[in-house]
N, C-alpha and C positions, 0 to 999 in steps of 0.2 A: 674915476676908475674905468680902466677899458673891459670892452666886450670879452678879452680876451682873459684878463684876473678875475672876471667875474664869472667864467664858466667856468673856472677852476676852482675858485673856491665853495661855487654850487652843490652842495650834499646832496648824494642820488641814496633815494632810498630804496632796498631792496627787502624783497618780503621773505622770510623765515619759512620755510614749511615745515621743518625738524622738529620744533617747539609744540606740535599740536596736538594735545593727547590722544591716546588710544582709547576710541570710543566703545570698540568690542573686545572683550577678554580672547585672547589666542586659542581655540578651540582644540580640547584632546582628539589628535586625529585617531590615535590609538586605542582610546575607549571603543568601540565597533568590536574591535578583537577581544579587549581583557572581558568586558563584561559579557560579550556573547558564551564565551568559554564560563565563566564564573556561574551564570546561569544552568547549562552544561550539568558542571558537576555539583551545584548546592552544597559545597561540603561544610560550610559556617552554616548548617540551617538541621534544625531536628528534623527525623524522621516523617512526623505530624506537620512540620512546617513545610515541608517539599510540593511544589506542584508538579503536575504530570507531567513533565517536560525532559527535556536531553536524558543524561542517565536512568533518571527514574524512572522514563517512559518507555526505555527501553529495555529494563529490567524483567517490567510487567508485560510485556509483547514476549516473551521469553517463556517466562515462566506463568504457569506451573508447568515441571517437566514430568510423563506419567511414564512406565515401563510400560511395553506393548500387551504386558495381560491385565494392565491399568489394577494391579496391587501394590504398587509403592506410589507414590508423587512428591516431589521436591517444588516447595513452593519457596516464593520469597519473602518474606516481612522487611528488611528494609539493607543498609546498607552505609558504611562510615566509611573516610578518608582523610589517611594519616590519623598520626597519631599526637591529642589535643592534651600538654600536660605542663608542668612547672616545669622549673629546672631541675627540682630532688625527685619529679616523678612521682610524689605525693597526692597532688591535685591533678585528677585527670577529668577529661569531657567537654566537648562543646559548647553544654551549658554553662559549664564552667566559666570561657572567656568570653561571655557578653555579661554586660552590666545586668542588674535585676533590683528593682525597685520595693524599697525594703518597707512600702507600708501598702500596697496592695497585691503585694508577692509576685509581678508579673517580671518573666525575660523580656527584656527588649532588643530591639533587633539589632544585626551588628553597622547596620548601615545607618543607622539612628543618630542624628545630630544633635546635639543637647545643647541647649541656651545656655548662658551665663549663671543662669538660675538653678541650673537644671532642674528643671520642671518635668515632671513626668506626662507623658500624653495622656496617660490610661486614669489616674486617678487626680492628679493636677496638684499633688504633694510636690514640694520644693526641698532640695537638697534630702532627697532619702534614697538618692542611686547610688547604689555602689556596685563596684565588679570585683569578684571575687579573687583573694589573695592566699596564695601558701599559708599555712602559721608554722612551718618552718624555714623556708627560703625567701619567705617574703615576696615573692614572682607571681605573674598572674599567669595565666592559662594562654599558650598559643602552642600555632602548629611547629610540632618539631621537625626539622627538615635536619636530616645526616649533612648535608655540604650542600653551601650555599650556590647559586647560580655561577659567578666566577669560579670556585672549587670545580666544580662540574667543566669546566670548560680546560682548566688548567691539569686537570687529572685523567679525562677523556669519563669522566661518569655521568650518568641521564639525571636530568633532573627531574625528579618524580617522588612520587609517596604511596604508600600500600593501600591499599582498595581491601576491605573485607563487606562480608556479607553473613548477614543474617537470614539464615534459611531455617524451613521447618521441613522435616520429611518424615510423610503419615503414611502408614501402612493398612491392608484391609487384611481379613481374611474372606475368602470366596466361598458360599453354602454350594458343592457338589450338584446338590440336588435343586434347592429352589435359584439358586443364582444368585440369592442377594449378596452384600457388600454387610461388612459389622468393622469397627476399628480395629486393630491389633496393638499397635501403639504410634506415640508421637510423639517426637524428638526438635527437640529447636537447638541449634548451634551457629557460633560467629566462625566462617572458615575465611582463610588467605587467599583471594581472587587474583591477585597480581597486583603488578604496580600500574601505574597513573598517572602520565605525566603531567606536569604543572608547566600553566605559563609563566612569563618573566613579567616583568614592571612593563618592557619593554615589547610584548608580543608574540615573542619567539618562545621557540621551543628549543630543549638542548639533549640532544641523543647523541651518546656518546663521546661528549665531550665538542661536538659538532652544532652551532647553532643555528635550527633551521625556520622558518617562516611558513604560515598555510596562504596557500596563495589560491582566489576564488578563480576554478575551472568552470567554463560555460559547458550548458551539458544539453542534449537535447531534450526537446519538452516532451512531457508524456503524450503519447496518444498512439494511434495506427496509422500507418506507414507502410506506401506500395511503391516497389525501386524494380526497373525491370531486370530479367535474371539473365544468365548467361545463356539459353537458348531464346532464339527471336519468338515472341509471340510468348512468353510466357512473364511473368511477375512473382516476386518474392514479397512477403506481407510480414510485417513487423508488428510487433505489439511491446509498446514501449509505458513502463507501468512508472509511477513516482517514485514505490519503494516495490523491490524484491527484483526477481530475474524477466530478461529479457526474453520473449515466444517470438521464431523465425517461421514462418511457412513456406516451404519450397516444395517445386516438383523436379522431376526428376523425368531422365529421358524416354520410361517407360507412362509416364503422365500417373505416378504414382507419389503422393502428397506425404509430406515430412515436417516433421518439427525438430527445433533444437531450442536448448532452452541455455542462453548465457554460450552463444556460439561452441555448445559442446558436441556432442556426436549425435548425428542426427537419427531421428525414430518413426516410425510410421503415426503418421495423425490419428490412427485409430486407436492403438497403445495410450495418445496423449489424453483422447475424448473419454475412454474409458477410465482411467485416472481421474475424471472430472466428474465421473458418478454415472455417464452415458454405458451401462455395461451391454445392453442387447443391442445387435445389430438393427432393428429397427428402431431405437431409440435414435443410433445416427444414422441411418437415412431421410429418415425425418427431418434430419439438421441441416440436409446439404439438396435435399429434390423434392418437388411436390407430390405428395401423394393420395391418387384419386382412390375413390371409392366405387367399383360399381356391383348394381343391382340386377343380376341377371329374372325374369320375369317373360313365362310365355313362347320361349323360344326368343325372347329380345331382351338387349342389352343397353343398360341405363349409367348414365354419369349422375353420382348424385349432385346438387348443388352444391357450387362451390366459388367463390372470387377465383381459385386457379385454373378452373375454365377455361377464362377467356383466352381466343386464339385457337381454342377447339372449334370440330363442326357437329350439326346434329343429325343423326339419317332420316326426319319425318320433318311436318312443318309442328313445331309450337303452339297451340292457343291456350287463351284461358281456359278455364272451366265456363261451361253454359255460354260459351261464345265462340263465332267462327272468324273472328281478328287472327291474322298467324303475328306472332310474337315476334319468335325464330324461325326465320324460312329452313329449306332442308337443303342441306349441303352448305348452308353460310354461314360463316363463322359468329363466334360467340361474343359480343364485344363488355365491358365492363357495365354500358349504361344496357345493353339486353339484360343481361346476368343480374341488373338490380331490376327492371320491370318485371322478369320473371317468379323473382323474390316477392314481390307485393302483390302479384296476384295468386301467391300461394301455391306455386309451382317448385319441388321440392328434388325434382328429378328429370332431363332430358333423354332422347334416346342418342345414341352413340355410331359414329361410322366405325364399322369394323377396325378398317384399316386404322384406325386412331391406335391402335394395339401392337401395331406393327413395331417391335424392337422393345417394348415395353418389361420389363421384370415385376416379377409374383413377389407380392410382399406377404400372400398368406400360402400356406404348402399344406398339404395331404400326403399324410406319412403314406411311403414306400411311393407315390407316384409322382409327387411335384413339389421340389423343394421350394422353399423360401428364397429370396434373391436369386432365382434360376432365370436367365431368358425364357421365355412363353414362347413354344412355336401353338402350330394349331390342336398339337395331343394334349398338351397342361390348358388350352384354351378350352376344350372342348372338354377336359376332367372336370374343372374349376365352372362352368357352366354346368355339367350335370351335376353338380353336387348342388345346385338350387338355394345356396345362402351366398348371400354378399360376401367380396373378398374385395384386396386394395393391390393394384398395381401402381409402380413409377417408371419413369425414364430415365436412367443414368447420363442423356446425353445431354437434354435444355439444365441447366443449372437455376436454384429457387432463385426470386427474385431477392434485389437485396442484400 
C-alpha cells in the first residue's frame, strides 16, 4: 500500500467540546430585583413576622402623626397587601395560604421547602402538614389579582394591589388649669391607603398598560461639599444628607449668607439656625466668632484665659507668681505653647493692648446706653469699663477656627 492510500484511509480524531456538561447551574440574574422588592413589601408575612425594613420601616419613620395642640395622634399598628382569599371568598387571610403543621400547631413560612417526608422543622412530626383548603370550593388561599400581567399590558391597566392600613387614633383631653393629658377615647380602624404596585416574574413593572424597569441611578455620597460660587473669591457649601433634604449655603453680593433647602428659595442662615433651636442672637455668634471675655480691674483691662488668644498681644510683661521669669513679654504676641505655660503656672488672666478692641462688637449691653452686638467706639468702651463687672466682646471680621 502507498504512502498516499494510507493517509487517506488514516482516521483524524477530533475532540468534541459540545458533549461536556454543565458544571454550574445558570444563575437567576433577576433574583437581585424580585427578591429585593419582595423584602420591600413583606406582604406573605404576618404583621408579628415583619422586620424593620422597606415598607414597614418606613411606616414607623412616619408615624405617629400628632395635631399641633398634640390632642389627637394617629398611630400605626400594622398594615396588609392585596387581598388573600379562595375563589368563593369564603377563606380569607395570609395565614390562611401557608401550610401549618397540625401536631405542634405552628405556621410555616411560605418559603419553606419540605422533604419528601414532609417533616416538620419545629417538632419533627412527619406527614402532619397541611395547608388550608375552602370546604366549599375546594381552593386554597392566594393573592387575588383583578388582571393578570399580560391583561395589564393589553388593556393599558397598572398592575398593582391595594395597600390598607391599620391605624389607631387616640384622643386627650387637656386640664385648663394643671395642663395634664387624661384619654378621651381610642379608635382602631383598617382604611384604603392606595394601590401598590407589584413586580412581574420578570422584574418590571407595568403602569399603564406600559412596562417599565427600575434602573440603578449613581447618586452622590453623603457628606459636605464646597464648589466655588459665582462671584471670585467666594464658595457655596453643600450638605449632602443619606436620607431627607439637601442644606446649600451661599453668600450674596452684600456678603450676607443664605440657605436653601432642596434648591428651593433661598433664606437668611439666621431664620435657618433658629429653626435648629439657636433662638438668641448670642447663641449664634457664638457659632460663627470667637468670643473673649474681659476683666476690667483698677483702671486696666484683662483677657481672660483662653486657647483663642493666641495671636493676641499683652500690654505688661507676664511672670509667674513669686517669680520674676517674664512668661509673656509686653507687646509680643501670644502663642499656643505661651497660652499652655501660662495655664500651669496658674495664671488665669493677662493684661490686654487697648487697641486689640479696635472694631471689636459688645456682646453684653446696658440698657439705654450700649446695645448688644453694637460696634464699641470709646463711649460704650468707657460705659462698659465703668460699670466694673466683666463683659464679652467679638470681631465680626477674623472668622472662628474650624
Amino acid at each position: 500500500m502507498s504512502k498516499e492510500s494510507e493517509a487517506l484511509n488514516h482516521r483524524v480524531e477530533r475532540t468534541d467540546f459540545s458533549k461536556i456538561g454543565t458544571q454550574f447551574p445558570m444563575p437567576d440574574l433577576l433574583a437581585i430585583q424580585t427578591q429585593s422588592y419582595a423584602e420591600f413589601l413583606q406582604m406573605d408575612l404576618l404583621p408579628e413576622e415583619r422586620k424593620d425594613t422597606g415598607l414597614q420601616s418606613a411606616f414607623k419613620d412616619v408615624f405617629p402623626i400628632s395635631d399641633f395642640k398634640e390632642t389627637t395622634a394617629l398611630d400605626f399598628i400594622s398594615y396588609s397587601i392585596g387581598n388573600w382569599e379562595c375563589k368563593c371568598g369564603r377563606l380569607k387571610g395570609v395565614e390562611n395560604s401557608r401550610a401549618r403543621c397540625k401536631s405542634c400547631d405552628t405556621l410555616l413560612t411560605a418559603e419553606l421547602e419540605l422533604t419528601e417526608k414532609e417533616i416538620c422543622p419545629y417538632c419533627s412530626a412527619m406527614r402532619k402538614i397541611e395547608t388550608p383548603t375552602c370546604e366549599h370550593c375546594g381552593d386554597r388561599v392566594r393573592l387575588k389579582l383583578k388582571y393578570s400581567p399580560i391583561e395589564c399590558i393589553q388593556k393599558g391597566y397598572t398592575y398593582s394591589v391595594p395597600l390598607r392600613l391599620k391605624v389607631r387614633l387616640i384622643s386627650w383631653e387637656k386640664d385648663a388649669n394643671t395642663k395634664s393629658k387624661r384619654h378621651k377615647h381610642i379608635k382602631e380602624q383598617e382604611v384604603y391607603f392606595g394601590d401598590i404596585p407589584l413586580m412581574t416574574e420578570k422584574g418590571t413593572f407595568i403602569f399603564n398598560g406600559i412596562e417599565r424597569v427600575v434602573v440603578s441611578q449613581l447618586q452622590r455620597s453623603p457628606g459636605v461639599f464646597f464648589r466655588p460660587g459665582e462671584t471670585k473669591g467666594f464658595f457655596i457649601g453643600k450638605i449632602i444628607p443619606y436620607r431627607g433634604a439637601w442644606v446649600e449655603f451661599e453668600f450674596d453680593a452684600k456678603n450676607t449668607l443664605f440657605v436653601r433647602l432642596d434648591r428651593k428659595k433661598k433664606f437668611l442662615a439666621s431664620v435657618f439656625l433658629r429653626a435648629l433651636g439657636f433662638g438668641a442672637d448670642e447663641e449664634i455668634i457664638r457659632l460663627f466668632y470667637d468670643v473673649y471675655k474681659i476683666i476690667p480691674e483698677d483702671g486696666r483691662l484683662y483677657w481672660e484665659m483662653g486657647d483663642h488668644l493666641a495671636g493676641k498681644s499683652v500690654d505688661d510683661d507676664v511672670c509667674a507668681a513669686h517669680s520674676k521669669k517674664v512668661i509673656a513679654p509686653a507687646r509680643a504676641k501670644l502663642t499656643p505653647e505661651t497660652i499652655q505655660e501660662l495655664r500651669d503656672k496658674g495664671i488665669n488672666r493677662v493684661p490686654l493692648v487697648k487697641k486689640e478692641l479696635q472694631g471689636a462688637f459688645s456682646l453684653s449691653s446696658i440698657k439705654g446706653k450700649v446695645k448688644a452686638n453694637e460696634e464699641m467706639g470709646d463711649v460704650q468702651l468707657d460705659l462698659l469699663i465703668g460699670r466694673g463687672e466683666p463683659f464679652e466682646v467679638f470681631s465680626p471680621r477674623p472668622t472662628k477656627r474650624g
